[in-house]
Each structure stands twice: as C-alpha cells, then as structure tokens.
Backbone as numpy.savetxt, mean C-alpha at the origin, in Angstrom:
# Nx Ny Nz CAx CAy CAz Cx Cy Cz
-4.38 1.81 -16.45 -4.63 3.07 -15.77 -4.68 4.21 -16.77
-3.67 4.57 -17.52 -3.94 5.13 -18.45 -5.43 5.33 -19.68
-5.80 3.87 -19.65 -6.84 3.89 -20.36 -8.23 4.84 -19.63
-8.02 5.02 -18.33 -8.74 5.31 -17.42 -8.21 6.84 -17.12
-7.35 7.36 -17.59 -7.02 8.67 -18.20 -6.33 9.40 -16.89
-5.43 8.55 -16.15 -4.95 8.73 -15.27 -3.41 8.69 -15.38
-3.05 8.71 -16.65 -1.39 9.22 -17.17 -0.37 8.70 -16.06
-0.82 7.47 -15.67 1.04 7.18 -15.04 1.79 6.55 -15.80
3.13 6.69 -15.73 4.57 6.62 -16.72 5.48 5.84 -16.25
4.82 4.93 -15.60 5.76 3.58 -15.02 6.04 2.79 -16.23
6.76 1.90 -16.44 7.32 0.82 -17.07 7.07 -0.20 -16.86
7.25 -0.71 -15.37 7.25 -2.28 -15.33 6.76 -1.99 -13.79
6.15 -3.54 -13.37 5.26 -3.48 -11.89 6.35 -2.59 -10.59
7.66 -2.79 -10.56 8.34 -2.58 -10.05 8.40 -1.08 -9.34
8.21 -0.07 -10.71 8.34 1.29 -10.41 6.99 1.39 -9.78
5.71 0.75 -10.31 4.61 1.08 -9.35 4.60 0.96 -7.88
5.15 -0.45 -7.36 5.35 -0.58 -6.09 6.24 0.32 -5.30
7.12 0.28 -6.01 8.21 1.48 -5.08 7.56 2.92 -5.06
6.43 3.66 -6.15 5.64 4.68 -5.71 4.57 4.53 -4.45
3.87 3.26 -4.33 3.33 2.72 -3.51 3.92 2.98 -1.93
5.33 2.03 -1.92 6.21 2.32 -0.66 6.47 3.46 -0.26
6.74 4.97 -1.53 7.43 6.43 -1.55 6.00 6.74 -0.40
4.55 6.60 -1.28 3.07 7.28 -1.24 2.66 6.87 0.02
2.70 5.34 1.05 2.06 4.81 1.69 2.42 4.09 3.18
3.09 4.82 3.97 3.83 4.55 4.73 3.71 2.80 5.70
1.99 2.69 5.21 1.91 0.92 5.50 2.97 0.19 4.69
3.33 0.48 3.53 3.91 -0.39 2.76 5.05 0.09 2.97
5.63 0.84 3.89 7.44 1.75 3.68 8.21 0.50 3.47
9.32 0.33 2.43 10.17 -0.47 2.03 9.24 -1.96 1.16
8.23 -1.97 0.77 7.74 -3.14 0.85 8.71 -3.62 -1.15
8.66 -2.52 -1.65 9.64 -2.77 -2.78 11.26 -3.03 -2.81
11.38 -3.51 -1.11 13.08 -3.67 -0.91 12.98 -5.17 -0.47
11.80 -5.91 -0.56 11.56 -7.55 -0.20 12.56 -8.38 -1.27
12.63 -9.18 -0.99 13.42 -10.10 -1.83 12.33 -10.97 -2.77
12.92 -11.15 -3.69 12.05 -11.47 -4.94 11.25 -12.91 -3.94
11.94 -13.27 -3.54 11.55 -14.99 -3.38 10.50 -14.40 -2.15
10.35 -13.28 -1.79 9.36 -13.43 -0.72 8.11 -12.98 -0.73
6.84 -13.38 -0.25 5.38 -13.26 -1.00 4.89 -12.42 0.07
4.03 -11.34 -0.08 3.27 -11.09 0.94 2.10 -11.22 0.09
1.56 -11.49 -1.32 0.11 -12.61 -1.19 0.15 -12.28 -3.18
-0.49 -13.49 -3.06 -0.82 -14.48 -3.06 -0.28 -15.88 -2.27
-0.07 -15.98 -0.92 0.50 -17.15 -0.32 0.18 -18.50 -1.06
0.80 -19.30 -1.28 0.45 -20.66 -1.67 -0.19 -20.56 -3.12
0.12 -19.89 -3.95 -0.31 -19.37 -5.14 -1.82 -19.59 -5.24
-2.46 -19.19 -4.02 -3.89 -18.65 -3.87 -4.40 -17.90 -4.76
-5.15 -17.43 -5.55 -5.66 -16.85 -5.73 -7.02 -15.87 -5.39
-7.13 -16.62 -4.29 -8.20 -16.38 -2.95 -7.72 -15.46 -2.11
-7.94 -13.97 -1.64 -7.31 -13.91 -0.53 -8.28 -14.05 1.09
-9.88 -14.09 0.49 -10.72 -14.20 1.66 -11.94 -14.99 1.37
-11.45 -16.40 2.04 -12.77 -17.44 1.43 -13.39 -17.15 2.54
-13.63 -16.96 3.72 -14.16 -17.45 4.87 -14.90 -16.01 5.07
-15.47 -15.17 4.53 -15.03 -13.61 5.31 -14.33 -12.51 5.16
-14.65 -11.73 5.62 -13.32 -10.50 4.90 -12.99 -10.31 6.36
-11.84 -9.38 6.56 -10.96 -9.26 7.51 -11.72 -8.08 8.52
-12.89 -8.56 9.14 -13.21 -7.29 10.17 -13.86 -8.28 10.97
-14.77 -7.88 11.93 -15.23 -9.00 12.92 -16.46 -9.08 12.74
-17.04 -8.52 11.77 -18.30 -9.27 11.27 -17.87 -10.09 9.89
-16.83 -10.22 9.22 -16.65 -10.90 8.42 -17.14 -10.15 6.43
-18.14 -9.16 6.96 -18.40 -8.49 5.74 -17.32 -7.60 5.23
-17.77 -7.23 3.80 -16.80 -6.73 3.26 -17.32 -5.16 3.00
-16.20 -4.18 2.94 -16.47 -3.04 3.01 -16.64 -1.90 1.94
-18.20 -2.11 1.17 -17.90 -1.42 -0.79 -18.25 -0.25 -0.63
-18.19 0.49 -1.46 -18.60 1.70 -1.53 -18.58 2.04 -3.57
-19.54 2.96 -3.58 -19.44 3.41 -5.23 -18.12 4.51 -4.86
-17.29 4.32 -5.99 -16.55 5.35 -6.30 -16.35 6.52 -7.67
-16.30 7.99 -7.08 -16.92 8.83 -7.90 -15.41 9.25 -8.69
-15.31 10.54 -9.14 -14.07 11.32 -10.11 -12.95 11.83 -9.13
-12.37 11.89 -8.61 -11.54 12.36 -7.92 -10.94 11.43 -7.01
-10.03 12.06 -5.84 -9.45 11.77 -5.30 -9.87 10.14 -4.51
-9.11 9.11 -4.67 -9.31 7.66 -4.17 -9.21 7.46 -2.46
-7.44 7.98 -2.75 -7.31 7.63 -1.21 -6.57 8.70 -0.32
-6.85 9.44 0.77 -6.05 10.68 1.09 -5.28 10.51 2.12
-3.88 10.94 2.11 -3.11 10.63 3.05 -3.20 11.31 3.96
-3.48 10.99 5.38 -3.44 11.49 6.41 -2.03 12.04 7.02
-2.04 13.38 7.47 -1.35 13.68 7.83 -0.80 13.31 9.53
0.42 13.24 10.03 0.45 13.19 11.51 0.65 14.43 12.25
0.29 15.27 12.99 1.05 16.19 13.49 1.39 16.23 14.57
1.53 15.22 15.00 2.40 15.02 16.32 4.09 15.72 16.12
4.67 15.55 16.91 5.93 16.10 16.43 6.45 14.99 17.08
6.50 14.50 17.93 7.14 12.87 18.39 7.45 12.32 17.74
6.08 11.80 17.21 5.94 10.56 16.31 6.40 11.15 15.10
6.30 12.52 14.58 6.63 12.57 13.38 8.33 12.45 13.47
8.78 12.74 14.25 10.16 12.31 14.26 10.87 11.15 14.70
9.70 10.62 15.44 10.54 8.90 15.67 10.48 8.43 14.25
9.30 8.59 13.37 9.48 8.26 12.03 10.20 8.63 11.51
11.00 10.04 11.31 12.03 10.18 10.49 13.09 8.92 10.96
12.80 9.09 12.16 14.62 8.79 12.83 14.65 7.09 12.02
13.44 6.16 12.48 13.67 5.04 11.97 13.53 5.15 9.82
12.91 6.09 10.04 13.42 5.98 8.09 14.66 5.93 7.78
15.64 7.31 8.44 16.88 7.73 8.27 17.70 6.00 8.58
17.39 5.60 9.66 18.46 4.34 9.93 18.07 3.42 9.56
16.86 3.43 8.65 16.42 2.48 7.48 16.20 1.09 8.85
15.11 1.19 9.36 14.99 0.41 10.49 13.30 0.38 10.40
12.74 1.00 9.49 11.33 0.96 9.69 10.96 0.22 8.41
C-alpha cells in the first residue's frame, strides 16, 4: 500500500483488520475471532467463486477505479437504529 503512496503504518495483518472492524461496521469485531476460526479461505480454497459470483445472475461486478476515495461510509440517520447500535456495541453483543 505504501508503494501505492497511501502511507499506512500498520505492522502486522492484525492491526489492518482491527482498522477494518474500527472503519466497517459489516466486519464489527471480526478481529476478536479466534485464531482457529476461518471466515475464508474455507478448506484452504483458494477459490472463493468457481461457479459464479454472488448475485443472481452470477456475474461479477468491475468497475475502473480512479484517484481518490475507494469506499464511502454511509452514514445512518435514523436515531433508533443509530442507537440500538450503540446499545449492542456498548454490551459488546453486536
């Protein structure tokens, strides 16, 4: 990444993922798994989509990518939901 002039100051895969979990609320906690547990490569695949990609036509979804921003986090502004989310962060339940 760096070579790509994008200056992150991680160390080891570890700190990346846990920015991942901080950045991406799909992944919340996914750096608190236990070593022994895979969410992929299953079966030391190296495949993750022989058949198809994961939509219901089976194609896959490319696009060229330009200088800036990759992926943007959506905000919620619900106030519900934004607080049922706190509540299950806080009791570490999400």
């Amino acid at each position: 990444a760096n070579a790509l002039s994008t200056n992150m100051e991680y160390t080891d895969p570890d700190q990346i993922l846990h920015e991942i979990s901080i950045q991406n609320h799909d992944y919340f906690k996914i750096d608190k798994q236990q070593k022994d547990q895979v969410y992929w490569p299953v079966n030391d695949s190296p495949v993750l989509y022989g058949h198809g990609f994961h939509w219901p036509d089976g194609k896959a979804r490319l696009q060229i990518v330009e200088d800036g921003i990759l992926f943007e986090r959506k905000h919620n502004t619900d106030n519900l939901t934004n607080t049922f989310v706190a509540f299950l962060e806080e009791e570490e339940l999400a």
